[in-house]
C-alpha positions as CSV (number, residue, x, y, z in Angstrom):
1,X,0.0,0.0,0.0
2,X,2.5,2.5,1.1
3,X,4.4,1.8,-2.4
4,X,1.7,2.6,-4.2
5,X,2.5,6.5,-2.6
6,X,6.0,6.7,-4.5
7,X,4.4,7.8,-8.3
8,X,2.2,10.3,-7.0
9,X,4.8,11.6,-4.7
10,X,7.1,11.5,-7.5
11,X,5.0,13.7,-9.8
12,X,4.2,16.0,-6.9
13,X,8.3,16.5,-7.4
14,X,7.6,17.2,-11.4
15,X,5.1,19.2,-10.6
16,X,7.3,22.2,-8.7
17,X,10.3,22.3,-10.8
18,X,8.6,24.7,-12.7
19,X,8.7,27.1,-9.4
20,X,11.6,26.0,-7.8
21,X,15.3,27.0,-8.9
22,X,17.3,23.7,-10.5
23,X,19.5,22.8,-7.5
24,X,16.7,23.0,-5.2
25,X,14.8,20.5,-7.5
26,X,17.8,18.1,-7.8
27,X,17.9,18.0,-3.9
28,X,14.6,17.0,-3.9
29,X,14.8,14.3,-6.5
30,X,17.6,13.2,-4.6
31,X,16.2,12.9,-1.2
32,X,12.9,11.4,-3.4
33,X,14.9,8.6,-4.4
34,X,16.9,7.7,-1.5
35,X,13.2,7.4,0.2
36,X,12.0,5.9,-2.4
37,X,15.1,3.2,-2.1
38,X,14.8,3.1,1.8
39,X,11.3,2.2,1.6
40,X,11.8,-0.9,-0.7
41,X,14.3,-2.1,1.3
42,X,11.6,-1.8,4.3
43,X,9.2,-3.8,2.1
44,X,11.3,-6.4,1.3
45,X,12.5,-7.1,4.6
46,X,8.9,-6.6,5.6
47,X,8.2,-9.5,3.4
48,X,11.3,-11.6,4.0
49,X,10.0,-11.7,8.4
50,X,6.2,-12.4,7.1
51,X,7.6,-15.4,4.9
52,X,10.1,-16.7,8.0
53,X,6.7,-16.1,10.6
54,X,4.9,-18.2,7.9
55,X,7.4,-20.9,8.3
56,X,7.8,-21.1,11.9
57,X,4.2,-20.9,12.2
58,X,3.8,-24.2,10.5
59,X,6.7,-25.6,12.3
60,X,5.0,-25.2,15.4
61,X,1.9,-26.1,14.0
62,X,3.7,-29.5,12.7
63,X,5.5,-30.0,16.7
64,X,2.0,-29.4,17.9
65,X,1.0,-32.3,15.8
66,X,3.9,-34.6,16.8
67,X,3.2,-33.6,20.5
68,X,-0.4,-34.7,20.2
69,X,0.5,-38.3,18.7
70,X,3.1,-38.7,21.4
71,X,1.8,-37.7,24.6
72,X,0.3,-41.2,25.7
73,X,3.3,-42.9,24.6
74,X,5.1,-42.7,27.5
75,X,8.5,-41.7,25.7
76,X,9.8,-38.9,28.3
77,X,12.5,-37.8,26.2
78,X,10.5,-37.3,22.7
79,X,8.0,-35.5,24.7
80,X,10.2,-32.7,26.3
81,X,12.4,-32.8,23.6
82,X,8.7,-31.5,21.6
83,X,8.1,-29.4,24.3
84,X,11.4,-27.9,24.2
85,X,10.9,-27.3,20.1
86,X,7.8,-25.9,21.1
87,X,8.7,-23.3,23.5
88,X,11.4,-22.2,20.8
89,X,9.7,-21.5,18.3
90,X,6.9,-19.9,20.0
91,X,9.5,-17.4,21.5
92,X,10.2,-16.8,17.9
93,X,6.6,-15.7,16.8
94,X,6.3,-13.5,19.9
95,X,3.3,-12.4,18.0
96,X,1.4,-11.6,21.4
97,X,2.2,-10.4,24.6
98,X,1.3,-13.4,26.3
99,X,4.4,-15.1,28.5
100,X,5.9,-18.0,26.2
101,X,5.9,-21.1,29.2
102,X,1.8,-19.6,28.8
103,X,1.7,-20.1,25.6
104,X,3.2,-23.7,25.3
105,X,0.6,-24.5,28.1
106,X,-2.1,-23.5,26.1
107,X,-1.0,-25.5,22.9
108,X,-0.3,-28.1,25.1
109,X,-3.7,-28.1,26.2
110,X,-5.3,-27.3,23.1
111,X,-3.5,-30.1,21.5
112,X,-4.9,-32.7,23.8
113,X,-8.5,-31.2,23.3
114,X,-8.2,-30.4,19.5
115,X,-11.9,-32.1,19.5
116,X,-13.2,-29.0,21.9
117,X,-11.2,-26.2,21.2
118,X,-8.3,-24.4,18.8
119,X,-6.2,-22.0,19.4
120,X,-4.9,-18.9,16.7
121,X,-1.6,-17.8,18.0
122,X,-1.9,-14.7,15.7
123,X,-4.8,-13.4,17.3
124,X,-4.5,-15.2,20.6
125,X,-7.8,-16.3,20.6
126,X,-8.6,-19.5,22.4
127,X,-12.0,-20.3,20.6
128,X,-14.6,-23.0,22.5
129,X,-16.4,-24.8,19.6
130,X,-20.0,-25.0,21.0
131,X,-21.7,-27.9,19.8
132,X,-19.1,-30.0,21.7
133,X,-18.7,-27.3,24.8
134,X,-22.5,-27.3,25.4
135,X,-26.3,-28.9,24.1
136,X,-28.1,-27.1,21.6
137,X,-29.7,-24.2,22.9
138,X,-28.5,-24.6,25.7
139,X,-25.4,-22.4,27.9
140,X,-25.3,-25.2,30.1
141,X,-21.3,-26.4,30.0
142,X,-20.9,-30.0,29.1
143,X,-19.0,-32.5,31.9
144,X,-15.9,-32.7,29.4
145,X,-16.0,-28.5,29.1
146,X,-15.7,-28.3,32.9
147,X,-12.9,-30.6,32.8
148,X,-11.4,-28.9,30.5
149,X,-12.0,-25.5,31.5
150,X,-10.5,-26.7,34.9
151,X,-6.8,-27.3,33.2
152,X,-7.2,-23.8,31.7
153,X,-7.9,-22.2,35.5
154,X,-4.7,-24.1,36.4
155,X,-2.9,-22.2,33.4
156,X,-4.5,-18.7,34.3
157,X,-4.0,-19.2,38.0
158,X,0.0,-19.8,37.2
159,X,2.4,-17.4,38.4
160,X,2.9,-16.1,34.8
161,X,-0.5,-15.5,34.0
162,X,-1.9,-13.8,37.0
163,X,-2.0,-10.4,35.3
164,X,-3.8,-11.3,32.8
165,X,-7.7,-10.1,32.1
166,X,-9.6,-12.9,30.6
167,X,-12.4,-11.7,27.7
168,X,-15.2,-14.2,27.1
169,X,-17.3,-13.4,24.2
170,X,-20.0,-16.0,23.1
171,X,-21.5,-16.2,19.3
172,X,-24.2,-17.8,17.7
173,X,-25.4,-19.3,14.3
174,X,-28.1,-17.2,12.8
175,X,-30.8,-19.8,13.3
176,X,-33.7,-18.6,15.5
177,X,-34.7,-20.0,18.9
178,X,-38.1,-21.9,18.6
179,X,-38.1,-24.3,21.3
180,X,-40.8,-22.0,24.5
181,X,-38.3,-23.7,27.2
182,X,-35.0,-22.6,25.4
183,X,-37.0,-18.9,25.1
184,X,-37.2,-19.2,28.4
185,X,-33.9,-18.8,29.3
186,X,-32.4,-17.1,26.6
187,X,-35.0,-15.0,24.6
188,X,-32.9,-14.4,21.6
189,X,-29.4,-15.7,20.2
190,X,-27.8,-12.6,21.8
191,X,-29.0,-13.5,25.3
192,X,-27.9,-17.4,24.6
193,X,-24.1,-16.4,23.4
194,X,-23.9,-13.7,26.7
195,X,-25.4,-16.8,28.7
196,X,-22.7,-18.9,27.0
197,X,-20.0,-16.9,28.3
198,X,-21.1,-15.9,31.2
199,X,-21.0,-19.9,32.1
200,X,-17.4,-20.4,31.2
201,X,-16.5,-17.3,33.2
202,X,-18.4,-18.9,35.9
203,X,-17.1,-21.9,36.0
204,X,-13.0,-20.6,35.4
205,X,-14.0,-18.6,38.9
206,X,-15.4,-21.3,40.5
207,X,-11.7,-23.0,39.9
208,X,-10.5,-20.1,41.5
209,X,-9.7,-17.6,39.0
210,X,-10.4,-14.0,40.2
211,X,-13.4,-12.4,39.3
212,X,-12.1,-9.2,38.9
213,X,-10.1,-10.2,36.0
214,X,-13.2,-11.4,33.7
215,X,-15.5,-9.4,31.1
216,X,-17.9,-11.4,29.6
217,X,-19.9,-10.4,26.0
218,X,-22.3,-11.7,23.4
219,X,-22.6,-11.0,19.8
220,X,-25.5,-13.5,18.9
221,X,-25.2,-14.0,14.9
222,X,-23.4,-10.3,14.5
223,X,-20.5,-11.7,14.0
224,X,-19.7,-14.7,12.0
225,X,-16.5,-15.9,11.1
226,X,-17.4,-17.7,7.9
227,X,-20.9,-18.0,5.7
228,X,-23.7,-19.2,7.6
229,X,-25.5,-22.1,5.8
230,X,-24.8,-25.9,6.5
231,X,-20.8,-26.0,6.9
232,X,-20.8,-22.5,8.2
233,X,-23.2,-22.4,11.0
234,X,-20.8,-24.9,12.8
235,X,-18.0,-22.6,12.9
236,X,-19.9,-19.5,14.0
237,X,-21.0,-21.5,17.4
238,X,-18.4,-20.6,19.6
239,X,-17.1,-18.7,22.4
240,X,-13.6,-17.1,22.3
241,X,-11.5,-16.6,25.2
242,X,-8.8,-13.1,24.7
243,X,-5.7,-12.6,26.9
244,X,-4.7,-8.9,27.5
245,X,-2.5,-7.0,29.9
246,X,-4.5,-6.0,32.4
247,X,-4.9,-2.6,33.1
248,X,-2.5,-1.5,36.1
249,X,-5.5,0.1,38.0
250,X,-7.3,-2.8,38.2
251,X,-4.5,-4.8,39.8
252,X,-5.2,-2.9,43.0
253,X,-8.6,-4.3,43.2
254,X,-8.7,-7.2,45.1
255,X,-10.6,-10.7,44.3
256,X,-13.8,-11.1,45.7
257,X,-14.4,-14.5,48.2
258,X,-17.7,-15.0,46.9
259,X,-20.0,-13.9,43.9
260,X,-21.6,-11.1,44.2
261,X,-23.8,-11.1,40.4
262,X,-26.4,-14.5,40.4
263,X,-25.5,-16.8,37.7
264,X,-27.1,-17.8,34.5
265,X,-30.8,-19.1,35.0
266,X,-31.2,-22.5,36.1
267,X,-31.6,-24.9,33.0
268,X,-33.0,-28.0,34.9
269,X,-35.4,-28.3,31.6
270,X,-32.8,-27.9,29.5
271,X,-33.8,-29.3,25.6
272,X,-32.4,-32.1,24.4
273,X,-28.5,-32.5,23.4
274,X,-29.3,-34.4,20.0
275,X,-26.8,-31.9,18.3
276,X,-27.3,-30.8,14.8
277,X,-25.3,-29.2,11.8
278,X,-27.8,-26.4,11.9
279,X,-28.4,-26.2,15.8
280,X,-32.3,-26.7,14.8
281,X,-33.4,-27.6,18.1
282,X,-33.4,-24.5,19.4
């Protein structure tokens, strides 16, 4: 984009050597092309650390892959020597600000529940996919998410992490709620992606995360990350989890012993988690 800049800047330059005297003019060309040189140089190394990100990117995403296969095989040694790789290259992306032993952690963990969750390193969202975190329609967290949820308290609870604010933000499909018990409880698919999140926050701080640190949000169907329609809807269900640098002010505020805002309604009647491709039983 900023390349694109260089012809019109170079006419601009044509443009006033009818009003400027000829040495003035040649200074300017000359300090037009030495930016002009300068910033190619910038682009191509510019391009030269996106292609070697690239690579290391799909290194890790290959040792991630290795780790996975390995990690019930008992072998000690190939596992930290994995690990090791691992931590390596992710102090090489440094793409976010997160600590890198919190990082491996959470690929670690991701890799072992690749079934519930992923994990985009360039972003640093951890993304929940729903239809295996909770039932249809439903914000009620399935045994497996609590387990897993649990492993990610231990991870946020670590010395490393502890200055970290956790965002939880919930999203839907855009299929309507028709079920009268799943109105209920969450009268529209903003209320049931808020709900959503508000239950992984709740159960993170009922493993002992502070409470202080959390801010929960719902988008509904506002924002998809791919079409909806059969193979899209899937991927819109989901809640993403963001770590950021908390803000230094809210340090000082001290974690709360017990809850202080009720949790999300009751869902004894919760409908049925016969799962579908396009969530239907709503």
């Amino acid at each position: 984009m900023r390349l694109a800049l260089i012809p019109l800047t170079g006419v601009a330059l044509i443009a006033l050597a009818g009003c400027v005297p000829q040495n003035q003019y040649d200074d300017l060309m000359t300090a037009y092309r030495a930016k002009e040189q300068q910033l190619l140089q910038m682009q191509n190394e510019f391009d030269t650390a996106r292609a070697n990100e690239e690579l290391l990117r799909k290194q890790l995403n290959d040792a991630m892959v290795a780790l996975g296969k390995v990690k019930d095989s008992g072998n000690r040694a190939e596992i930290e020597a994995l690990q090791s790789r691992i931590s390596d290259l992710v102090k090489q992306i440094g793409s976010t600000q997160l600590p890198p032993d919190v990082k491996v952690a959470i690929h670690e963990m991701v890799a072992a529940n690749s079934d519930m969750m992923d994990y985009d390193e360039k972003t640093g969202v951890i993304r929940f996919k729903s239809d295996v975190t909770f039932d249809s329609g439903s914000a009620k967290l399935s045994t497996k998410a609590q387990s897993v949820l649990a492993q990610f308290a231990e991870i946020l609870n670590s010395d490393r992490a502890t200055d970290l604010e956790i965002r939880v933000v919930g999203h839907t499909d855009t299929v309507r709620i028709a079920r009268k018990e799943t109105l209920a409880l969450h009268p529209t698919n903003v209320h049931l992606s808020a709900h959503r999140a508000i239950s992984v926050r709740d159960a993170l701080v009922k493993d002992g995360v502070g409470a202080n640190r959390f801010m929960v949000a719902g988008y509904g169907e506002f924002r998809p990350v791919a079409e909806n329609g059969r193979k899209g809807n899937e991927q819109n269900r989901r809640v993403e989890v963001y770590l950021v640098q908390m803000p230094k002010d809210a340090l000082k505020s001290s974690d709360t012993d017990a809850e202080t805002t009720p949790s999300v309604a009751s869902e004894s009647k919760t409908p049925a988690s016969s799962n579908s491709t396009e969530e239907n039983l709503k």
